[in-house]
Structure formats: C-alpha cells, structure tokens
N, CA, C and O atoms as a CHARMM CRD file, in Angstrom:
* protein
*
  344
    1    1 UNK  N     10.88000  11.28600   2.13500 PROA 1      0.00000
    2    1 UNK  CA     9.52100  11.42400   2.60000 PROA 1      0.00000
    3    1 UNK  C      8.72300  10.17400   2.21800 PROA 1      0.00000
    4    1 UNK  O      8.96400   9.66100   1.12500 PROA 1      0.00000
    5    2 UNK  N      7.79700   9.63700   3.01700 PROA 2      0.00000
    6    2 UNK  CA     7.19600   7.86400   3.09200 PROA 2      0.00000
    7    2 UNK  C      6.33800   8.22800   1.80400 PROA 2      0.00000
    8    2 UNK  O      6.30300   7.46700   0.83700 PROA 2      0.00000
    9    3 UNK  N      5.59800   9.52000   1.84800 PROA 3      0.00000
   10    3 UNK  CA     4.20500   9.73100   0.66200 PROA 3      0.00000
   11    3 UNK  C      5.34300   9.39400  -0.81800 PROA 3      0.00000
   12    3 UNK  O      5.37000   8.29200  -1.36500 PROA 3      0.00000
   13    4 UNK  N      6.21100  10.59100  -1.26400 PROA 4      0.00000
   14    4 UNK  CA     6.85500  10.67300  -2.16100 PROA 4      0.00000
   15    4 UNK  C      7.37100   9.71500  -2.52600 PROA 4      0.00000
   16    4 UNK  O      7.54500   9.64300  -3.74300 PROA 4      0.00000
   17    5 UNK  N      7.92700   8.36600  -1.51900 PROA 5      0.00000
   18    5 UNK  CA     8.49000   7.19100  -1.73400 PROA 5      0.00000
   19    5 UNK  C      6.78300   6.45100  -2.62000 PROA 5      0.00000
   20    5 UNK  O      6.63900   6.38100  -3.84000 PROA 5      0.00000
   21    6 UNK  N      6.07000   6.14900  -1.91000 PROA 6      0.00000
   22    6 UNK  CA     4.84700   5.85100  -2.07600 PROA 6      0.00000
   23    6 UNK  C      4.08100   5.63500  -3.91600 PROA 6      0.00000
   24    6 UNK  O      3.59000   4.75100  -4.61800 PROA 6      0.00000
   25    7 UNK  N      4.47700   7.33900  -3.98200 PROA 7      0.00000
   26    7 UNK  CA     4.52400   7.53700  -5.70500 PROA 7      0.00000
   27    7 UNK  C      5.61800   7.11500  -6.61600 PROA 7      0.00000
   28    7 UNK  O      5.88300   7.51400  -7.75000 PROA 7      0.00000
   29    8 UNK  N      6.14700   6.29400  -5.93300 PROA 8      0.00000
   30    8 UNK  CA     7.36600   5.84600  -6.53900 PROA 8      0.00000
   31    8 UNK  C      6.85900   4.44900  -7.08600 PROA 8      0.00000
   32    8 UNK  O      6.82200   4.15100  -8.28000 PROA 8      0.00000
   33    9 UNK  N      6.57000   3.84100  -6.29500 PROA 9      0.00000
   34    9 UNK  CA     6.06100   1.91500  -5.94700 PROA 9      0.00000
   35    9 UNK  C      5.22200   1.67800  -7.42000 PROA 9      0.00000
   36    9 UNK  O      4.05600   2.06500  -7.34800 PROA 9      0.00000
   37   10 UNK  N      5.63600   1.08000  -8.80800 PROA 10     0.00000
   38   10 UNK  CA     5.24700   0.76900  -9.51800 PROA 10     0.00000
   39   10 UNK  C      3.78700   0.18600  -9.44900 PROA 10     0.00000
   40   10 UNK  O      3.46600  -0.54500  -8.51300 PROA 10     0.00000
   41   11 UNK  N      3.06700   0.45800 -10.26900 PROA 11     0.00000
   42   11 UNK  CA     1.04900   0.07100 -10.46700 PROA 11     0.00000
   43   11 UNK  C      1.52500  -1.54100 -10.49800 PROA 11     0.00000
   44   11 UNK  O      2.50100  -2.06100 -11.03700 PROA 11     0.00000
   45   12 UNK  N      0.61000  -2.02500  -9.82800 PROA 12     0.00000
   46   12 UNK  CA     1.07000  -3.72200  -9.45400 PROA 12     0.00000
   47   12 UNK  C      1.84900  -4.31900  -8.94400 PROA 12     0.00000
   48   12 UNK  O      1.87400  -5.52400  -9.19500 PROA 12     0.00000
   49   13 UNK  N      2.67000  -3.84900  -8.15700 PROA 13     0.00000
   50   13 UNK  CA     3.82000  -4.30800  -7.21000 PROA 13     0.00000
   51   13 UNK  C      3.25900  -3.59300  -5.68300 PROA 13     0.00000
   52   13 UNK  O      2.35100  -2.80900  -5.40400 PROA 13     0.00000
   53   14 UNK  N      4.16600  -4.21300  -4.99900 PROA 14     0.00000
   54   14 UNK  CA     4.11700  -3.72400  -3.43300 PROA 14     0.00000
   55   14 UNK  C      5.41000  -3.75900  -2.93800 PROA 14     0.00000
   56   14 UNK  O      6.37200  -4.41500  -3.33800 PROA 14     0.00000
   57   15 UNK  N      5.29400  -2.76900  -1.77700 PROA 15     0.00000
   58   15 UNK  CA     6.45400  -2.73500  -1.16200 PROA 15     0.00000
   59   15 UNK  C      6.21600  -3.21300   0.60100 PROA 15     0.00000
   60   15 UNK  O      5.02000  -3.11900   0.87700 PROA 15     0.00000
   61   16 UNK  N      6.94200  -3.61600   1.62700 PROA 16     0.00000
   62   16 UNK  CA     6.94600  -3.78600   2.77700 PROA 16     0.00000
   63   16 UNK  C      6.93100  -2.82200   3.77100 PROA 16     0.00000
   64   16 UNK  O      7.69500  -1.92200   3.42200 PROA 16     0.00000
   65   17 UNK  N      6.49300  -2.61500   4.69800 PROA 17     0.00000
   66   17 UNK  CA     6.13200  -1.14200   5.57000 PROA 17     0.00000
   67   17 UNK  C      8.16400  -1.16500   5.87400 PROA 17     0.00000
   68   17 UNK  O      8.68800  -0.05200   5.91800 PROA 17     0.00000
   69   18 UNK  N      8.77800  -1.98700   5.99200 PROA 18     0.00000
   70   18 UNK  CA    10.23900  -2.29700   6.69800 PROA 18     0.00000
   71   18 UNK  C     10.89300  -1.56600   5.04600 PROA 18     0.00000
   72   18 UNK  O     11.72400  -0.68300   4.83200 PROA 18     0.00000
   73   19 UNK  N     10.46200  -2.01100   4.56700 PROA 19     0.00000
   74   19 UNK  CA    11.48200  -1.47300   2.92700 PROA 19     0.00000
   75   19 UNK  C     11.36400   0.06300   2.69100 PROA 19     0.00000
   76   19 UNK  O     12.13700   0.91800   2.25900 PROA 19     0.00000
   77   20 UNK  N      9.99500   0.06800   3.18100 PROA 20     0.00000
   78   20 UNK  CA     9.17400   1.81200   2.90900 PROA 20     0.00000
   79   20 UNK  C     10.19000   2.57000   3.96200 PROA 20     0.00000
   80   20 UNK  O     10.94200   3.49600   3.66100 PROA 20     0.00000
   81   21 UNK  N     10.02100   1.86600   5.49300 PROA 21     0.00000
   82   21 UNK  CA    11.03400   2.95100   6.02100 PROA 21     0.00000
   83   21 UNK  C     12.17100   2.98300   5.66400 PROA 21     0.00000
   84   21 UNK  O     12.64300   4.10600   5.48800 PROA 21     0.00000
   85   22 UNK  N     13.13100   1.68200   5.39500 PROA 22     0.00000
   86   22 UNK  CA    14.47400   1.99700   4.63400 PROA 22     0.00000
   87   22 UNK  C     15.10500   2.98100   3.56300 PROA 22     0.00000
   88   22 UNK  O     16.10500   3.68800   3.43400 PROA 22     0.00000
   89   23 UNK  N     13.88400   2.60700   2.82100 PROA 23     0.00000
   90   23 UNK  CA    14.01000   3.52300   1.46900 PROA 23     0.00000
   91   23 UNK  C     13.80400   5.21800   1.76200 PROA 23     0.00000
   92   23 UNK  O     13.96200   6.01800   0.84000 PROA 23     0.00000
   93   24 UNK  N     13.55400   5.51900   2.70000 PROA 24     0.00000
   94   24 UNK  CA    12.97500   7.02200   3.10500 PROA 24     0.00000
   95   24 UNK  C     14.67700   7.19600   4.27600 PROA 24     0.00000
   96   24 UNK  O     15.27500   8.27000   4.20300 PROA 24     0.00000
   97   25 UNK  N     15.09900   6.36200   4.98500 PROA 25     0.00000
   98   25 UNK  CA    16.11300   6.12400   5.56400 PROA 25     0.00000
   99   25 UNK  C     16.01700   6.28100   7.27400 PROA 25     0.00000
  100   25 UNK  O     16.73900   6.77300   8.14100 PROA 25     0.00000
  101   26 UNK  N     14.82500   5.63800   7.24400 PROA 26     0.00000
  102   26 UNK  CA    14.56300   5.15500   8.91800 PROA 26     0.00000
  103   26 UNK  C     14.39900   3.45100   8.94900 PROA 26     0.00000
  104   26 UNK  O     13.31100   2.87400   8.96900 PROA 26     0.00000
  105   27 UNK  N     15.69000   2.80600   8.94700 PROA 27     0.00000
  106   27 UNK  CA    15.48800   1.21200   8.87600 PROA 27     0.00000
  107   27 UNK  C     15.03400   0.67300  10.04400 PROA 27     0.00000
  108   27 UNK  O     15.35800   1.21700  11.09900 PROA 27     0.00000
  109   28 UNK  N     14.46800  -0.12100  10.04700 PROA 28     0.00000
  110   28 UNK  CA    13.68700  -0.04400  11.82800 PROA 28     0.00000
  111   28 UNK  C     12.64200   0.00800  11.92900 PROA 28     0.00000
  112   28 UNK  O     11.97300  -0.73300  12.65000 PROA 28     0.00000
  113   29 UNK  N     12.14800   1.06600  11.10100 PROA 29     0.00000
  114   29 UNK  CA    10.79900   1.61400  11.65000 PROA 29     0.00000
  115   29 UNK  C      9.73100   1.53300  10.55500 PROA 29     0.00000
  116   29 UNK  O      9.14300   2.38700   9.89100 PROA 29     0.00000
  117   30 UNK  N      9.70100   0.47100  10.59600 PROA 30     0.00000
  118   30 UNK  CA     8.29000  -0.49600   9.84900 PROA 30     0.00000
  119   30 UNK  C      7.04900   0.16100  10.42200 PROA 30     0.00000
  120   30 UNK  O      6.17200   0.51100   9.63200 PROA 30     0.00000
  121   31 UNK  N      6.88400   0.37400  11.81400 PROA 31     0.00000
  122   31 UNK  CA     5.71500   1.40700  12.59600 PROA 31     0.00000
  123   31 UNK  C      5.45200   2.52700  12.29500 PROA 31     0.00000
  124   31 UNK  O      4.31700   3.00300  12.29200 PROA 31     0.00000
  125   32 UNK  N      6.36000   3.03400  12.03300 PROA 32     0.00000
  126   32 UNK  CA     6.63600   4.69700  11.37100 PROA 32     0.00000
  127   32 UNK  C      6.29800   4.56900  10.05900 PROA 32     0.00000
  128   32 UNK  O      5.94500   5.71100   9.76600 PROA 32     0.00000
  129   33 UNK  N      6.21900   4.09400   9.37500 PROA 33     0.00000
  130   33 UNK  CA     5.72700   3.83900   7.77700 PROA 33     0.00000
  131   33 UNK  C      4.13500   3.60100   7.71600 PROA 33     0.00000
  132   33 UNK  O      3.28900   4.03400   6.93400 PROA 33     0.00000
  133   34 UNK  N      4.01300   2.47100   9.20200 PROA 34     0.00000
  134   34 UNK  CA     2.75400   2.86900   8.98000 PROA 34     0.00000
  135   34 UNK  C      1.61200   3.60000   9.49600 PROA 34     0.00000
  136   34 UNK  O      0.38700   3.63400   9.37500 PROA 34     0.00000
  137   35 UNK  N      2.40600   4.08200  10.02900 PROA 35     0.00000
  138   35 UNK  CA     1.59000   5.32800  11.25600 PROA 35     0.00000
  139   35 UNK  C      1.49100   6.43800   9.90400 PROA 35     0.00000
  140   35 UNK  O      0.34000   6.83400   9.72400 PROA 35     0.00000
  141   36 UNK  N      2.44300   6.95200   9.00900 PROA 36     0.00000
  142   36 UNK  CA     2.31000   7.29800   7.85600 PROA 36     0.00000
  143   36 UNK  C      0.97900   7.05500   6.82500 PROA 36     0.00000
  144   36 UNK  O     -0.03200   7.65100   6.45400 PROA 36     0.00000
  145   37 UNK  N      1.59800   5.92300   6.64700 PROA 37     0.00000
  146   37 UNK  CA     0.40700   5.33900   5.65800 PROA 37     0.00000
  147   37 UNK  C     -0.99700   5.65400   6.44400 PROA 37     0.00000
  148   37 UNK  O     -1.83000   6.29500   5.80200 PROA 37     0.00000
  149   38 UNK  N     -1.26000   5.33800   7.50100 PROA 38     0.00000
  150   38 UNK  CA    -2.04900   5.48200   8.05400 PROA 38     0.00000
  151   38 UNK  C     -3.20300   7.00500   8.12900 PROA 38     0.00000
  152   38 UNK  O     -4.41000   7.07400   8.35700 PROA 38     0.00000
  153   39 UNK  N     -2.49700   7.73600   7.92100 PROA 39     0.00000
  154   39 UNK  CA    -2.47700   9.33600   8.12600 PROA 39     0.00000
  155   39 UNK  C     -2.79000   9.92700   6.71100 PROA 39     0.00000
  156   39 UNK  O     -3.00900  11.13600   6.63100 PROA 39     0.00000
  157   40 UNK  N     -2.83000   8.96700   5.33800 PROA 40     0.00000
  158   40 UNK  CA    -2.81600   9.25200   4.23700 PROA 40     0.00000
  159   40 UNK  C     -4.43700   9.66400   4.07900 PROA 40     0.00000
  160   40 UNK  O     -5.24700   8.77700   4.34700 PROA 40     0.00000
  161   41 UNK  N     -4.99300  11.11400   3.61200 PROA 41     0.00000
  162   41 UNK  CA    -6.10300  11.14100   3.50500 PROA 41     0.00000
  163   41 UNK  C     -6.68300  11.34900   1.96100 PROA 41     0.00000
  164   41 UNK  O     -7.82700  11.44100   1.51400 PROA 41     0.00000
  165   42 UNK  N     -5.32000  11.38300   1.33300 PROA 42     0.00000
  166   42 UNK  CA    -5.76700  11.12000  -0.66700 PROA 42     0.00000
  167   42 UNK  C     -5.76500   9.96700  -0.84100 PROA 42     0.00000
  168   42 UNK  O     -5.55300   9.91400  -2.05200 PROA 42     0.00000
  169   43 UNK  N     -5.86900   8.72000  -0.41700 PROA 43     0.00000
  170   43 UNK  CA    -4.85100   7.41700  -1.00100 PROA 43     0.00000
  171   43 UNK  C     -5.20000   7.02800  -2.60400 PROA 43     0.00000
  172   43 UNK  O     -4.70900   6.11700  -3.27000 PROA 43     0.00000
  173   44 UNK  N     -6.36800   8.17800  -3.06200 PROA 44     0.00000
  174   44 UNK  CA    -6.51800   7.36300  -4.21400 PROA 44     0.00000
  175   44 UNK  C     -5.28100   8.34100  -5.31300 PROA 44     0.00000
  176   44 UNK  O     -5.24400   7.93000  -6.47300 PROA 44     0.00000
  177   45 UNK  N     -4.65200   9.14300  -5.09100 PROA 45     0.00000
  178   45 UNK  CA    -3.33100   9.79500  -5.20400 PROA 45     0.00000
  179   45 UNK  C     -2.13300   9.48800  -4.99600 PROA 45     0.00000
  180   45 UNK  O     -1.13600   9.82200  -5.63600 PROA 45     0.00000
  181   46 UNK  N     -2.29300   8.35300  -3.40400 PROA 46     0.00000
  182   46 UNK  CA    -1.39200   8.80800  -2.80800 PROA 46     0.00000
  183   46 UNK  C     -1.34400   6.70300  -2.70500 PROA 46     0.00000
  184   46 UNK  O     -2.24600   6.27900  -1.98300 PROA 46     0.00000
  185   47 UNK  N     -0.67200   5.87600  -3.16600 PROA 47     0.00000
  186   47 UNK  CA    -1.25900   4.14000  -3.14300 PROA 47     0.00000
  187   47 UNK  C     -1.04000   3.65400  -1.94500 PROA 47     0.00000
  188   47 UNK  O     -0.50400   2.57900  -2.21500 PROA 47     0.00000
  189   48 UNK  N     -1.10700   3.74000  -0.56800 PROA 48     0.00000
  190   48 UNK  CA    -0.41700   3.41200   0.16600 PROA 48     0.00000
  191   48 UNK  C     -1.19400   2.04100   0.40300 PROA 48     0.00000
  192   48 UNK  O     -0.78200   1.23400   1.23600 PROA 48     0.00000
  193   49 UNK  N     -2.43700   1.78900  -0.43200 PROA 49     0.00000
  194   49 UNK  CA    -2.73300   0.02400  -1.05600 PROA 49     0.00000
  195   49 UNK  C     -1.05900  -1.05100  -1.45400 PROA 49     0.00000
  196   49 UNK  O     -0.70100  -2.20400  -1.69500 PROA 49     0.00000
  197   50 UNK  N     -0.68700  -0.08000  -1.33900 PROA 50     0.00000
  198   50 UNK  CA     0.97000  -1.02900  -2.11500 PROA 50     0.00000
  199   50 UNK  C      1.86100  -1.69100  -0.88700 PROA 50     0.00000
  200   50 UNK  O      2.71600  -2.57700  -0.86500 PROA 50     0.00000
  201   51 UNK  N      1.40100  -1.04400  -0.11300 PROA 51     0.00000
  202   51 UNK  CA     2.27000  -1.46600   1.38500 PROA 51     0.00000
  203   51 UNK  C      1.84900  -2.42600   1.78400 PROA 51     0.00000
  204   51 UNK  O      0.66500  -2.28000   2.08500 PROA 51     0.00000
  205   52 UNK  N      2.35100  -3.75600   2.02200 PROA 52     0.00000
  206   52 UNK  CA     1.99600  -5.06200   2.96300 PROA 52     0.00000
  207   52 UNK  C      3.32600  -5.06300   3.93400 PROA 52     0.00000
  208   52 UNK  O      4.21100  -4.20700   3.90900 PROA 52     0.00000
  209   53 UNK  N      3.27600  -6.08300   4.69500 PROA 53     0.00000
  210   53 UNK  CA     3.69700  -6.55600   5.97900 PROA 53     0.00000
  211   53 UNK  C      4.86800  -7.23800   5.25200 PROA 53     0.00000
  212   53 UNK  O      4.70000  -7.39800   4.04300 PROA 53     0.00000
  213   54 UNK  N      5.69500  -7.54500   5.63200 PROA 54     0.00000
  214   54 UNK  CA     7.27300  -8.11300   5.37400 PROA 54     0.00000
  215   54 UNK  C      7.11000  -9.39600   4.76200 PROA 54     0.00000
  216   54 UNK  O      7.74800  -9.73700   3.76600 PROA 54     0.00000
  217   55 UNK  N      6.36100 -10.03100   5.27600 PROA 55     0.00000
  218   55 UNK  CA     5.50100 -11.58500   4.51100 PROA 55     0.00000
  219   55 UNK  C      4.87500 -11.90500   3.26400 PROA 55     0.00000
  220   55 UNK  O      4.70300 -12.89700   2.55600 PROA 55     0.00000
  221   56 UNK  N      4.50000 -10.23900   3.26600 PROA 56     0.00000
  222   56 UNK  CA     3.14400  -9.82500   2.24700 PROA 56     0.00000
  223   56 UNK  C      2.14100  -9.46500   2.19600 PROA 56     0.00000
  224   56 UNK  O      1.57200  -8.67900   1.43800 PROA 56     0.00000
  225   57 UNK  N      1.52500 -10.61300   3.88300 PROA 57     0.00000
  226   57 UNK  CA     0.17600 -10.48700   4.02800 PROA 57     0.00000
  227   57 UNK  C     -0.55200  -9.01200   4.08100 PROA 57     0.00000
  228   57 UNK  O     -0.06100  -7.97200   4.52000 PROA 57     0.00000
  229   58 UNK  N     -1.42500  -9.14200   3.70200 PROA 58     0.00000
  230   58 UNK  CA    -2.13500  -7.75700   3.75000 PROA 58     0.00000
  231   58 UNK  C     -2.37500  -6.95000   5.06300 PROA 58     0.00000
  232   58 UNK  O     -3.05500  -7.56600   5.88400 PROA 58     0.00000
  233   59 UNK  N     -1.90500  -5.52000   5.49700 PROA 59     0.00000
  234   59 UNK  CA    -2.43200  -5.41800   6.90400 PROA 59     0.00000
  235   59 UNK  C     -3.35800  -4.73800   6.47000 PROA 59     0.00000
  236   59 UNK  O     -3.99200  -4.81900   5.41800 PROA 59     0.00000
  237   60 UNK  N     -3.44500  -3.79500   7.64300 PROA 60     0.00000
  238   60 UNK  CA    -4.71200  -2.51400   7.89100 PROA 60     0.00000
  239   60 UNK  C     -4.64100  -1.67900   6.30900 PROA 60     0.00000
  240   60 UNK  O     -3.74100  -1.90000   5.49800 PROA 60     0.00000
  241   61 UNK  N     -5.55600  -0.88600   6.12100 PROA 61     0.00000
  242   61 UNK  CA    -6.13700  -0.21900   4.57600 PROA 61     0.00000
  243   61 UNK  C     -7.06000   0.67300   5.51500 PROA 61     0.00000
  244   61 UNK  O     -7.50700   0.03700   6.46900 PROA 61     0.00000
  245   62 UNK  N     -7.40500   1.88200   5.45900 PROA 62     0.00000
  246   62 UNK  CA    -8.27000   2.83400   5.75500 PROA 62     0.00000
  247   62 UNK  C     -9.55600   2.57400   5.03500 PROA 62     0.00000
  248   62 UNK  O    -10.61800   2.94900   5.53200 PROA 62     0.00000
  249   63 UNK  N     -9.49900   1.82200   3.65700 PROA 63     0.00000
  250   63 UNK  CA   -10.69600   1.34000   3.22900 PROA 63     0.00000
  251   63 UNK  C    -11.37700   0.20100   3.56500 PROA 63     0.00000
  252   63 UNK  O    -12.55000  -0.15000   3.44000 PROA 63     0.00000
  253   64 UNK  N    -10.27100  -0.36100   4.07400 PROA 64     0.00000
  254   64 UNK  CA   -10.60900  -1.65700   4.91000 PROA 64     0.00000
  255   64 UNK  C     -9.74800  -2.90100   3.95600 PROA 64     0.00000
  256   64 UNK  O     -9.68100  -2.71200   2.74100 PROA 64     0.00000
  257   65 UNK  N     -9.09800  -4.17300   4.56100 PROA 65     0.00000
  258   65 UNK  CA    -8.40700  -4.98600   3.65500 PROA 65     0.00000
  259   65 UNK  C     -8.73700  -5.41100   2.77700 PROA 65     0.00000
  260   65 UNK  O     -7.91600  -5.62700   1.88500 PROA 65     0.00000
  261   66 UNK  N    -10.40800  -5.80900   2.56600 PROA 66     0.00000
  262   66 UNK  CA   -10.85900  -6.37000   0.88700 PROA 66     0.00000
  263   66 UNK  C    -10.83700  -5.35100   0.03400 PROA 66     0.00000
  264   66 UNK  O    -10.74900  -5.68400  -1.14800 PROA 66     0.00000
  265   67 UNK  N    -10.89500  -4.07700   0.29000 PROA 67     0.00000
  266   67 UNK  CA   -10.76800  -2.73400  -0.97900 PROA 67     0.00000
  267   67 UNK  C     -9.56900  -3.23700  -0.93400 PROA 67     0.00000
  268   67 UNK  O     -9.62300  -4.21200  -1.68400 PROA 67     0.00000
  269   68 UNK  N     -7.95900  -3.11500  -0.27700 PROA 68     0.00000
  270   68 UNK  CA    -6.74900  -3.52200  -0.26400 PROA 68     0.00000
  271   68 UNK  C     -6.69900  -4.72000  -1.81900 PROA 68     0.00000
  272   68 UNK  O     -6.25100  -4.71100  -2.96600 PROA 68     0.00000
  273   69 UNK  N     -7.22300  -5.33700  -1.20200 PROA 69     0.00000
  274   69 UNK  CA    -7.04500  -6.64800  -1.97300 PROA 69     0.00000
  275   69 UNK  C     -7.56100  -6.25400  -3.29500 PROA 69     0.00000
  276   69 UNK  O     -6.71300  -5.83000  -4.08000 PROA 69     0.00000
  277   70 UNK  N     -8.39400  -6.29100  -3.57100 PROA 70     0.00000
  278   70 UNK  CA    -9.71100  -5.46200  -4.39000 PROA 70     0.00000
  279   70 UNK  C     -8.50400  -5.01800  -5.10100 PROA 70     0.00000
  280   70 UNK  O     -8.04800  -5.69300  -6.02400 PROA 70     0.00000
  281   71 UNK  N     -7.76100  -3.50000  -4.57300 PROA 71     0.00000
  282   71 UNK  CA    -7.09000  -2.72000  -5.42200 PROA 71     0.00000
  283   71 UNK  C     -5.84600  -3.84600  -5.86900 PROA 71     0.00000
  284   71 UNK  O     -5.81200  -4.05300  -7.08200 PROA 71     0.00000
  285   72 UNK  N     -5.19000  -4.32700  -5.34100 PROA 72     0.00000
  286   72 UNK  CA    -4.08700  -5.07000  -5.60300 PROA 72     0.00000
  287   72 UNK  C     -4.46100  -6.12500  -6.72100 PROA 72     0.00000
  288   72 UNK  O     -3.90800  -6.52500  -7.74500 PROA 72     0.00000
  289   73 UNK  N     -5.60000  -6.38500  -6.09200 PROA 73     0.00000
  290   73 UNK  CA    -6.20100  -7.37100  -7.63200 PROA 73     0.00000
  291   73 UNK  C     -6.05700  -6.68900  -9.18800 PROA 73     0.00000
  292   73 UNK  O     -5.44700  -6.95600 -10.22400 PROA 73     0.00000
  293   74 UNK  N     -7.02600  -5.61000  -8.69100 PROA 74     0.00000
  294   74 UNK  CA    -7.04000  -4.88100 -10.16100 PROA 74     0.00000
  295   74 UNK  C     -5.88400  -4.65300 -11.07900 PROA 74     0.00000
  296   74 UNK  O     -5.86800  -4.59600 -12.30800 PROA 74     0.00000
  297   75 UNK  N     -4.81400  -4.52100 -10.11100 PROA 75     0.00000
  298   75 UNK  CA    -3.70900  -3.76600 -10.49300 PROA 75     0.00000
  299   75 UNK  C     -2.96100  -4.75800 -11.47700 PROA 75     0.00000
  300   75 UNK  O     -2.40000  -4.56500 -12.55600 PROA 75     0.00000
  301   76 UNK  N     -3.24200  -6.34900 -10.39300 PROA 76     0.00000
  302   76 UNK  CA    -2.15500  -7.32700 -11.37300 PROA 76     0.00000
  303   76 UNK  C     -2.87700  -7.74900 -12.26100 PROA 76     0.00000
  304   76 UNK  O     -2.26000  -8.51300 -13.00400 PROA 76     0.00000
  305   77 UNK  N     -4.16800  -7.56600 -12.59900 PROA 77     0.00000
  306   77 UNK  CA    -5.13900  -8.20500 -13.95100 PROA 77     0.00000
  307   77 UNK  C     -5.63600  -9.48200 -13.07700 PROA 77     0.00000
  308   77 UNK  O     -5.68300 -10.55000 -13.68700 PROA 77     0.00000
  309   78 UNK  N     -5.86700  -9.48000 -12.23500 PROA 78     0.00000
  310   78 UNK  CA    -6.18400 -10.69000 -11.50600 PROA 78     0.00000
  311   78 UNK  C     -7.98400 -10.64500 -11.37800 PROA 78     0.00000
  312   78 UNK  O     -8.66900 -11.63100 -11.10600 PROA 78     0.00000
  313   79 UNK  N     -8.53200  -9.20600 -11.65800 PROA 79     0.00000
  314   79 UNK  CA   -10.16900  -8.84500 -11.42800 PROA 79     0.00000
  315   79 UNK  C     -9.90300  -7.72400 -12.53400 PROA 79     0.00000
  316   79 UNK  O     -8.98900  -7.13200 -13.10900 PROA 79     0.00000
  317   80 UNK  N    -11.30700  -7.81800 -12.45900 PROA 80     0.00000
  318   80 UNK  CA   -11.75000  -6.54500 -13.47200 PROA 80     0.00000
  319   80 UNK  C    -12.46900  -5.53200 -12.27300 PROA 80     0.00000
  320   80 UNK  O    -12.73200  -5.78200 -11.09600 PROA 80     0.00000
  321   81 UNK  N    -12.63900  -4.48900 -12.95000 PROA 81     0.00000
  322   81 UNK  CA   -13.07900  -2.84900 -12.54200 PROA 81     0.00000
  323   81 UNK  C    -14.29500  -2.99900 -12.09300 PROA 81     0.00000
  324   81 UNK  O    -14.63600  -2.43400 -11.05400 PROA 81     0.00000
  325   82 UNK  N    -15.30200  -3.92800 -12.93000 PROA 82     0.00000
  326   82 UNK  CA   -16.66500  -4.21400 -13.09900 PROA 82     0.00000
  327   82 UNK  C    -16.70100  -5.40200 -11.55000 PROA 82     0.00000
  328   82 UNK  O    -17.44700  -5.23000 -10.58600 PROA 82     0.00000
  329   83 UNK  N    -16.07100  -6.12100 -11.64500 PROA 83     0.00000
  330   83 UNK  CA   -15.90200  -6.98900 -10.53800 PROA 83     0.00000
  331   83 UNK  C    -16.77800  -6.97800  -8.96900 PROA 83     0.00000
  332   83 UNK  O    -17.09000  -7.93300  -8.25700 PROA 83     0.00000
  333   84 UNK  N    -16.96000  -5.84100  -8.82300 PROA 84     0.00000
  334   84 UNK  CA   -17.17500  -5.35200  -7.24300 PROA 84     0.00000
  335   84 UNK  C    -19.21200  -4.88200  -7.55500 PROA 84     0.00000
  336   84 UNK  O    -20.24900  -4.94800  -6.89500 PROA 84     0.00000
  337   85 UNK  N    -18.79600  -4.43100  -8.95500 PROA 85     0.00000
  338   85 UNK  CA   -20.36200  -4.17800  -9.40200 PROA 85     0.00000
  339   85 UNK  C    -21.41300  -5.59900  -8.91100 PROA 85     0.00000
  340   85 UNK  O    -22.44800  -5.44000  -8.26600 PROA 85     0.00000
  341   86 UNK  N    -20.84200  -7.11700  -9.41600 PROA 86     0.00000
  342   86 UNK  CA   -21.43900  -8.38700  -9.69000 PROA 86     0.00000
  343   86 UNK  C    -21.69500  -8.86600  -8.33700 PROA 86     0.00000
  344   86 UNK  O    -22.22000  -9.96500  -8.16000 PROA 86     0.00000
C-alpha cells in the first residue's frame, strides 16, 4: 500500500514517485504513486512531502511546493521551525 510505504520513508530523506511505486510493486507507475499521494488528506500523518520526481526536483505538494520545500528543509536542519514566522 503507497500510504503505508510512505510511513516507512525515514524524517529527512525522500523517496521518488518511480521507487514509491516499485516498492508497493507497481514498477512503472510513477503516476499511480502520485495520483496517491495526491489523494492524501492527513499528510501531516501521512509525509507524502518525501516524494520528489526521479531527479529530485520537487513536484506538486497539496500545500503547495514552498511548504514542500519548507518541510524538507526542516527535516534536514537546513531551517528552523521559527523560519516561516520571520
């Protein structure tokens, strides 16, 4: 299941929408991972902030890509919490 994989993805790392479907065992379907992700309506439960594009680059975020970033920042110590306050 893509969510359950999801809670898997270590705090500060990311995984690829192509790895996400592999790992669930639909290889291929990088679309399907994120039609998933997409559909996520806990994400603050549920990180699907962890998912980038095969490259890395950041895609779509339901919060929009700078929360994306934002969260990914926080995660590697790269920003602080307070950060978004300033």
């Amino acid at each position: 299941d893509v969510w359950q994989r999801l809670l898997h993805i270590p705090y500060g790392e990311t995984l690829s929408y192509g790895q996400l479907a592999s790992d669930v065992g639909k290889p291929g379907g990088a679309r399907i991972a994120g039609w998933a992700c997409g559909r996520n309506r806990i994400a603050i439960l549920i990180p699907c902030h962890r998912v980038v594009a095969a490259d890395g680059a950041l895609t779509g975020y339901g919060g929009g890509k700078a929360r994306k970033a934002y969260l990914l920042d926080l995660e590697r110590g790269a920003t602080s919490v307070f950060a978004a306050a300033t």
